[in-house]
N, C-alpha and C positions, 0 to 999 in steps of 0.2 A: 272699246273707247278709242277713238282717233290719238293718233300722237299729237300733244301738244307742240307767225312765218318767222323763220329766223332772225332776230334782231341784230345784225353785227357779229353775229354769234358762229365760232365754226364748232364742226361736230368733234368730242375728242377723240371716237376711235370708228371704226366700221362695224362694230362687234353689238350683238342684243346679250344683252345681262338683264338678270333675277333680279332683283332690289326691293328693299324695300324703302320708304318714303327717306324714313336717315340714312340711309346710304346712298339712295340717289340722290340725297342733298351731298351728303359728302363728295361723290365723285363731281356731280356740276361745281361745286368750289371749285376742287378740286381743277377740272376743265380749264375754268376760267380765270387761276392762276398759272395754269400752262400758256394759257393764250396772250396772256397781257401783263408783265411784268409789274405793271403799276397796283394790281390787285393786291391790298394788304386784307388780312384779316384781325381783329382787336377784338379784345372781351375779356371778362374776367373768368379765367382756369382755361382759356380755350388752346393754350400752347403744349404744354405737356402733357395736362389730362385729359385735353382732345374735348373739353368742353363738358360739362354736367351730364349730356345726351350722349356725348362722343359722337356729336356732327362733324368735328372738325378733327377728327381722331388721325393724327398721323401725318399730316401740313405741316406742321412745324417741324419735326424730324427731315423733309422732303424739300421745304422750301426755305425752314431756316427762322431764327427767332429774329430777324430784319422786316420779316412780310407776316409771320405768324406770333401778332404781342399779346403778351398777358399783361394786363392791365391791373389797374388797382380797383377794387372795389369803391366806383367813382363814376355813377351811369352820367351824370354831369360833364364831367373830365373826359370822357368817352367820346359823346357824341360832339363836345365840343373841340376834341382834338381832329376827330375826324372829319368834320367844319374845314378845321385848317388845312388838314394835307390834302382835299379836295379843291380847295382854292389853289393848289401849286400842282395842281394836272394827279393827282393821284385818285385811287376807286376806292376808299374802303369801306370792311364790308363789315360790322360792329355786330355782336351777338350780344343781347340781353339777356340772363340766363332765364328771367320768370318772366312771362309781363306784367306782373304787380312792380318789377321793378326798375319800368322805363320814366315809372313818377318824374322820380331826379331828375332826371336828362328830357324833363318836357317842356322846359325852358326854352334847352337849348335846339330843339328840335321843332318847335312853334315859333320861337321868337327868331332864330339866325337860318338856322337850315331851310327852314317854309319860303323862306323870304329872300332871303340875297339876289338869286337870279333874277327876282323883282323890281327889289332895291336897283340893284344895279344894268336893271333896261338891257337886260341878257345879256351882259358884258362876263358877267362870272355864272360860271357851271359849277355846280354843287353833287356831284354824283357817289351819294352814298347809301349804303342799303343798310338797313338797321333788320337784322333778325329778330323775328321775336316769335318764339316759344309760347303757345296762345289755347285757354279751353282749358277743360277739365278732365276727369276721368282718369285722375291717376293717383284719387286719393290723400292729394295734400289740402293744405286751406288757405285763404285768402292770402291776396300776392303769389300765388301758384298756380291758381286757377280760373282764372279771372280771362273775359273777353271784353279789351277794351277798344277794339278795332274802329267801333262806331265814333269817336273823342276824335280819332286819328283820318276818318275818314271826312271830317267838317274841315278839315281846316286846308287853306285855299295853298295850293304849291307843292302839297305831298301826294306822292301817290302809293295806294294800299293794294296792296293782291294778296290771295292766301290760295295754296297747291292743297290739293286732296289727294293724289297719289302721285306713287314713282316716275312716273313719266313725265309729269305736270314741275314735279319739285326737281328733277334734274334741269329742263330746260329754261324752268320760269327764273332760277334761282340766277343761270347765267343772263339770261335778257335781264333781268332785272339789276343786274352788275353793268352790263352794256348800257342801262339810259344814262341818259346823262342828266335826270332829275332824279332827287332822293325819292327813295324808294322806300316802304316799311313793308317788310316780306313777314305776314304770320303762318306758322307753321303749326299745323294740329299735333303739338305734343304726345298726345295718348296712342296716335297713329306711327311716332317715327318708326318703332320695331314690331308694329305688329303681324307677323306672319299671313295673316288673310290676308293683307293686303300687297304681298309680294307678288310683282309682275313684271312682266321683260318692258325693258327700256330699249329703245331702238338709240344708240348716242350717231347713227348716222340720217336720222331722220329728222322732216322738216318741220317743227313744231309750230303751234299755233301761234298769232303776234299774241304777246303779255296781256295786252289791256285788252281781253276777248272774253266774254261767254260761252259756254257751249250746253248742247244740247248729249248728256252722258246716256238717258236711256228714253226712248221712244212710247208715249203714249196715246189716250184720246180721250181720258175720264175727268183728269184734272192734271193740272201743273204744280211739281213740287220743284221749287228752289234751294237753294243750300248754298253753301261754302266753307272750305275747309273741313272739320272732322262733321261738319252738317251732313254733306254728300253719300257719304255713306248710311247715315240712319235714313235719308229719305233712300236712296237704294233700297234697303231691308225694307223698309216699309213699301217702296212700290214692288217687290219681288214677293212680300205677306202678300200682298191687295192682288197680285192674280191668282189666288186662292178662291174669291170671290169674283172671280171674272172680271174686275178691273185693271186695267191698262194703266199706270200715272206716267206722266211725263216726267222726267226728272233732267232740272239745269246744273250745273253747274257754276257758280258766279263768275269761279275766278278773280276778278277785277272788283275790287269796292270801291276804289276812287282811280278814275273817271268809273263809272258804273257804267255798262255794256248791257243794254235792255231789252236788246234788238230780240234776239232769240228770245225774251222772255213775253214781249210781245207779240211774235207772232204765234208760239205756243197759244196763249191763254183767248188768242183768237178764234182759236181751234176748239179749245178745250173749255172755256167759259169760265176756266172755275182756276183759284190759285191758294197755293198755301205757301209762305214764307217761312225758312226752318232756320234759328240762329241760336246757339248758346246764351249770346247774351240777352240785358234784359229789353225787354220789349220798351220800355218809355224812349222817345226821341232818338230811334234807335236805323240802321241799315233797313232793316224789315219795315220801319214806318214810310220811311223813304222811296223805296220799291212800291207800299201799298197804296201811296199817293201817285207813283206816276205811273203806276197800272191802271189805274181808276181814271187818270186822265187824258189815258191814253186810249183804252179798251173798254170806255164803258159801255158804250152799247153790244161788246160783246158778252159781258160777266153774267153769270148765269145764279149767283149768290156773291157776296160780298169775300174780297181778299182777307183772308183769316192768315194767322200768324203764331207760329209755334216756338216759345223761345223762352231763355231763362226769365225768373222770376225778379220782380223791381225791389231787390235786397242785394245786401252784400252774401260775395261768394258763402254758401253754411258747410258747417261743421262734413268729415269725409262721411260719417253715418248718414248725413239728407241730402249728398249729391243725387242720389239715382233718382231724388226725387225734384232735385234742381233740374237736372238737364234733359233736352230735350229727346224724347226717345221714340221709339217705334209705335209701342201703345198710342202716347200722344200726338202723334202723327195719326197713325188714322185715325181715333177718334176725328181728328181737324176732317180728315178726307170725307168721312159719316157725316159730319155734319153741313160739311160744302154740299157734298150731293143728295142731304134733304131738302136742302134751301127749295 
């Protein structure tokens, strides 16, 4: 997989490290409070106990409870303070612990954050990055497991990305500190510590721009899309499918707002066929979005209609019918069988 062009961003060391996805988050903080003094970090538990995850394990000891605040349990008071300290030249960089529990603070994040540099005809910069903690598969229930990216991706002045591994979440996490528009960073929770997916991070190497796409593995049977903890099941499932001598394509999104299509349509150029992989639920969702502008992009190349793999139009269920919520390898190829009957 290519390393994820540098936005602003300098590299923090010369050295390749193991990581996995929470700890290359940590070290890019990390980075990006060496590089720029203005970088504060805010959330609630993220100062001593280094945060629910222990993303942020060990900042506050290092830089001090001036740049690393524990907050009150107050996602409102949150995003609204960091509102302010962004209007007086500051970065900060606010963690959510669940994403059930960015509700509160969607006021202040649709109604002031989305908007000021608007309001004010780009007189004021608003550069803050709200972490959110995003997806399932770890077992809790609703407000802990919840994909609510698509709410966040409609609304006009935010921009959304989510990192699938170590490499991605080291350098995105500092570009995305570097813009100087608010950012909502989702990070596939079930993935921070998982050991398969530990891989060398280059921290001197030229990462891909933020708002990019990419093409993670090489095929010619069909195109599988993803993002965040998506990437990997379409992974496994295009690594099952050369079992059966097919080849999938698999993207990577990356970028949900501005969406990045380009790779995805000249894949499906190729490839005729597309399947869209999302946690969340499929109504008025990222994946419908994508299947309208594939369609009206590629039609005369699609060789069966853009099918769509993704959680079900309920609220998050009980931890006993996750496996049967989310979207899996099974149900992926099924989708891929049924593309290539079409």
């Amino acid at each position: 997989m290519a390393a994820p062009v540098k936005d602003n961003v300098s590299a923090a060391s010369s050295t390749v490290q193991n990581l996995t996805i929470g700890k290359a988050l940590n070290q890019g903080l990390r980075a990006a409070m060496e590089a720029d003094d203005k970088v504060l970090m805010m959330g609630e538990d993220v100062g001593k106990l280094g945060g629910v995850f222990r993303i942020t394990d060990g900042l506050q000891k290092d830089f001090g409870e001036q740049r690393v605040l524990d907050t009150p349990l107050a996602e409102s008071g949150i995003i609204g303070t960091a509102v302010g300290l962004a209007v007086r030249g500051f970065r900060p960089v606010c963690e959510i612990q669940f994403e059930g529990f960015i509700f509160p603070g969607f006021d202040q994040i649709v109604s002031q954050l989305a908007k000021l540099h608007y309001r004010s005809e780009g007189r004021i910069k608003v550069p803050v990055v709200i972490r959110v903690p995003f997806g399932g598969g770890i077992g809790a229930v609703e407000h802990h497991s919840e994909s609510p990216e698509s709410l966040f991706a409609h609304v006009a002045g935010l921009k959304v990305v989510s990192c699938s591994n170590p490499a991605d979440a080291y350098w995105m996490i500092q570009q995305a500190i570097a813009c100087d528009d608010p950012v909502l960073f989702f990070e596939p929770k079930r993935l921070y510590h998982s050991g398969n997916l530990k891989a060398p991070v280059d921290t001197a190497a030229t990462p891909d721009p933020l708002f990019s796409s990419r093409v993670v593995r090489n095929g010619d049977a069909a195109t599988l899309v993803g993002y965040g903890p998506s990437v990997k099941v379409c992974l496994d499932a295009a690594t099952a499918a050369t079992e059966e001598g097919r080849q999938l394509e698999v993207i990577d999104l990356r970028t949900l707002s501005p969406l990045d299509l380009g790779p995805v349509f000249e894949s499906v150029r190729r490839t005729g066929r597309l399947i869209a992989v999302s946690e969340a639920p499929s109504e008025s969702s990222l994946t419908s979005e994508i299947a309208t502008r594939v369609q009206q992009e590629c039609f005369y190349s699609l060789e069966a209609p853009v099918l769509r793999v993704t959680g079900f139009d309920t609220p998050y269920p009980p931890t006993k019918l996750e496996e049967h919520f989310l979207p899996d390898l099974d149900r992926v190829l099924h989708a891929v069988d049924r593309s290539l009957a079409w």
